[in-house]
N, C-alpha and C positions, 0 to 999 in steps of 0.2 A: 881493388877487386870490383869494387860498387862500379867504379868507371870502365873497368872492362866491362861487365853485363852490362851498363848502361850505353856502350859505344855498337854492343850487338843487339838494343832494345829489349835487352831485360832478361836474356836467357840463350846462352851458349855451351856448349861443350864444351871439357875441361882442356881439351889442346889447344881452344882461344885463349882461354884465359893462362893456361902456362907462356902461350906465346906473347902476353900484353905482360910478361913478368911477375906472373904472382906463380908462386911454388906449390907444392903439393900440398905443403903444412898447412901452410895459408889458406887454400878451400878445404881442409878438412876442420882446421879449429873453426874458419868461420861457419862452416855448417850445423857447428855445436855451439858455436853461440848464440845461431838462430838468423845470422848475417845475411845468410845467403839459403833458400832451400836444392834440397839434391832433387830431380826430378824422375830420370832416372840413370841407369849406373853411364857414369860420364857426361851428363849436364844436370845444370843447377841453371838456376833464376834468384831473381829479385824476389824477396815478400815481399805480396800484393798484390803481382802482375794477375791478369785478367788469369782466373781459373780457366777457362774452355782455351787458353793460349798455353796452358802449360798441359790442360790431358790431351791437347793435339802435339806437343811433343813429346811428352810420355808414348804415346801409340805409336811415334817414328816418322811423324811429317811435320805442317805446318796447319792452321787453321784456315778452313776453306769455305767456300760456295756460302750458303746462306747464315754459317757461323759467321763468317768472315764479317758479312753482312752487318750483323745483330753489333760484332765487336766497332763495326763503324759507327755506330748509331743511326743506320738504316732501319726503318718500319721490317719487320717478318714477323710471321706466325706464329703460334705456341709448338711447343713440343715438335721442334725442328730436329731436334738429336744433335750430335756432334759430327761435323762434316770435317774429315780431314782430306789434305791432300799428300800423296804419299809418291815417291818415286817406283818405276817399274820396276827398279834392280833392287831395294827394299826387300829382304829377306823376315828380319826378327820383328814382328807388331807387338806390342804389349797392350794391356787393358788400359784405358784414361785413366781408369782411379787407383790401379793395384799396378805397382811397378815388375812386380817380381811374375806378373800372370803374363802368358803368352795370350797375342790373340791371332787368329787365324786370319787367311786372306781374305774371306768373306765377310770380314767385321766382326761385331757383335751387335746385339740389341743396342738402339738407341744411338749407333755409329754407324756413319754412311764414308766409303773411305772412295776417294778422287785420286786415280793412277795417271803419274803422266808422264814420256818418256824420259824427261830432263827434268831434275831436280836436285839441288845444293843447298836442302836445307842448312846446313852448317854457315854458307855463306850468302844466307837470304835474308830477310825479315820474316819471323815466324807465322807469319799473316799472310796470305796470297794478295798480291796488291788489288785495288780495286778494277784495273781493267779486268786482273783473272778472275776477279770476284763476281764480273756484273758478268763475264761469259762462262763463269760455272753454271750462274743460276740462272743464264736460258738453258742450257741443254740439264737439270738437274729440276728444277723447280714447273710447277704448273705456269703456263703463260700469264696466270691473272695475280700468282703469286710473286713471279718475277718481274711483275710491272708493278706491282703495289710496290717492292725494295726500290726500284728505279723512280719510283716517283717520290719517295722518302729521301733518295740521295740528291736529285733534282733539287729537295726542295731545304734541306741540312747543309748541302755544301754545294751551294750554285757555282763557285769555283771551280774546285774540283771536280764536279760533274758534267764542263765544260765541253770535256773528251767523250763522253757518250755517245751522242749520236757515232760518232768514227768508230768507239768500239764495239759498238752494235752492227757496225758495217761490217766489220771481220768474219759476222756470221752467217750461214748460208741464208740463202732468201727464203726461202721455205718456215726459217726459224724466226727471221729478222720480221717478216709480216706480221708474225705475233703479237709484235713490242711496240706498232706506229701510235699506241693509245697511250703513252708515257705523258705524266701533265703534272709542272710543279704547283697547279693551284692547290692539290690535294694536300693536308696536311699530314695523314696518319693512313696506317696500313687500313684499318677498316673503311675510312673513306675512300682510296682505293680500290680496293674489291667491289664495294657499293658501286662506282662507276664503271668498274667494268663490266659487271655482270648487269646493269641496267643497262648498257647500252648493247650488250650481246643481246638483251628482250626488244630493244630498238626504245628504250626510252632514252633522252637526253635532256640533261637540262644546266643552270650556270652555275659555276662554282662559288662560294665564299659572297657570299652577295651579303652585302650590308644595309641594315633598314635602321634606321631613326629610334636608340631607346630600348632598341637589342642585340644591336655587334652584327656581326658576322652568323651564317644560318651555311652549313654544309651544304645544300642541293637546293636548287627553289628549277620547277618542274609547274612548266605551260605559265609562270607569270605567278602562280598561287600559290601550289603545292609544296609544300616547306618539309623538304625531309631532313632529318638528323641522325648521324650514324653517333652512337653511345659506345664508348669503346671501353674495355675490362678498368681505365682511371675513373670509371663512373660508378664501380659498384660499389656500394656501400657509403659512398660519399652523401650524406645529406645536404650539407652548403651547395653543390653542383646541384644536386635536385631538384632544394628549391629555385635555385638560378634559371633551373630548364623551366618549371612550370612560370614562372613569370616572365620570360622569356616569350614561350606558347600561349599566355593569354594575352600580350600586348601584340601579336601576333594576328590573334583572334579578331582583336579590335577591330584591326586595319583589312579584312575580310582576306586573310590569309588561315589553312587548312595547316597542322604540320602532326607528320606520321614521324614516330621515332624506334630505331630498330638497335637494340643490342649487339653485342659479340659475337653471341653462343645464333640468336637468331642470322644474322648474315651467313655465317659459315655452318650451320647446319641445319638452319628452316629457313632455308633462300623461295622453298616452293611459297611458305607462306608470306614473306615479304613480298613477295611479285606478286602475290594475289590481292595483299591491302590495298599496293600501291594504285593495279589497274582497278578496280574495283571502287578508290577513291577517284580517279582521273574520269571514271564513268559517269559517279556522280555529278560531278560537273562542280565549277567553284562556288563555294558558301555565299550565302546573300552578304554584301555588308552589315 
């Protein structure tokens, strides 16, 4: 039974698994003895498999658009919800966490549902593959949020990200102009964002630039300006902290300036980070 769900990648409907020859008894004892879970009435999965994989088929589809994303190990946001993809002809939706609760065509809180004419989840991978994944989340996500995942996949699986550009082609031009600022220098969704919203203010400047004695610096801006984007693995971490401040005075030394912006500050005091940034770029660079 384990190799039936594992031949459907972890989670099929009970008519696979009678057809790969296991019996009815057989997924019912193994349910009770914890083998196998029921997800809901007529599929079961593997324990362990990705929870957001199993309440996108609890709700009647597959995991989509920027869930999709997160399940590749692509860079996205907080508090994304659960993105399912669901067939037009799709009648019955159920709740992700309550089997037995219906949910309406409109979703619920926290689920954002992707209708598409043709769909078999029964004989798909419960995942939208990554080309559906990168053109759910142009036409679904903010342009700067769909380039931060794109530059995450760019820079996680240079292979498999290979096909990009072509699947970016598929989309109208109007959407596709969006996406021409995708760059695998960037390593994390906040550095990302940082660059593209600095360069919608018209600043630019080099990526990952490496100095003598401090590694690699996120942004370095007119030759001086050393910015660093802090992202949610920084908080509360002391070791990283002090890392950064000695980092920043050897920095100092070498008559380099460096502004360092949080999480919470990029994605919701973006006014006040544009304003240190020009504000510092006025001043003009620090004496040696």
């Amino acid at each position: 039974m384990t190799t039936a769900l594992n031949d459907h990648h972890g989670v099929a409907p009970r008519r696979e698994l009678l057809a790969a020859g296991v019996s009815r008894n057989q997924v019912t004892s193994a349910v009770h003895l914890g083998l196998i879970v029921r997800v809901r009435q007529g599929w079961y999965a593997l324990p362990g498999l990705d929870t957001d994989v199993i309440r996108a088929v609890r709700v009647g589809g597959r995991l989509a658009c920027v869930s999709a994303a997160r399940h590749y190990g692509w860079a996205v946001g907080e508090n994304v919800g659960l993105h399912v993809c669901v067939s037009t002809h799709t009648s019955k939706l159920h709740s992700p966490d309550e089997p037995t609760e219906r949910m309406s065509a409109h979703a619920s809180p926290g689920v954002t549902l992707h209708w598409e004419n043709e769909q078999r989840l029964e004989a798909a991978h419960p995942v939208t593959s990554r080309r559906d994944t990168v053109l759910q989340l142009a036409t679904c996500q903010s342009p700067e949020l769909a380039v931060a995942a794109y530059d995450s996949f760019l820079h996680v699986d240079p292979v498999g990200s290979a096909q990009l550009p072509d699947w970016l082609a598929e989309l109208p031009r109007h959407i596709l102009d969006q996406f021409e600022s995708c760059s695998a220098l960037c390593e994390s969704f906040l550095e990302s964002i940082g660059r593209i919203r600095l360069a919608g203010d018209g600043i630019r400047g080099e990526h990952q630039v490496r100095f003598a004695g401090v590694g690699r610096v996120d942004l370095l801006v007119d030759g001086w300006l050393v910015i660093e984007w802090d992202g949610l693995e920084h908080h509360d971490n002391g070791p990283a902290h002090d890392e950064d401040c000695r980092r920043d005075a050897v920095l100092a030394t070498l008559g380099y300036r460096t502004l360092r912006f949080t999480y919470s500050m990029v994605m919701y005091e973006w006014h006040l980070v544009i304003a240190a940034i020009r504000a510092t770029l006025a001043g003009g660079r620090p004496a040696r």
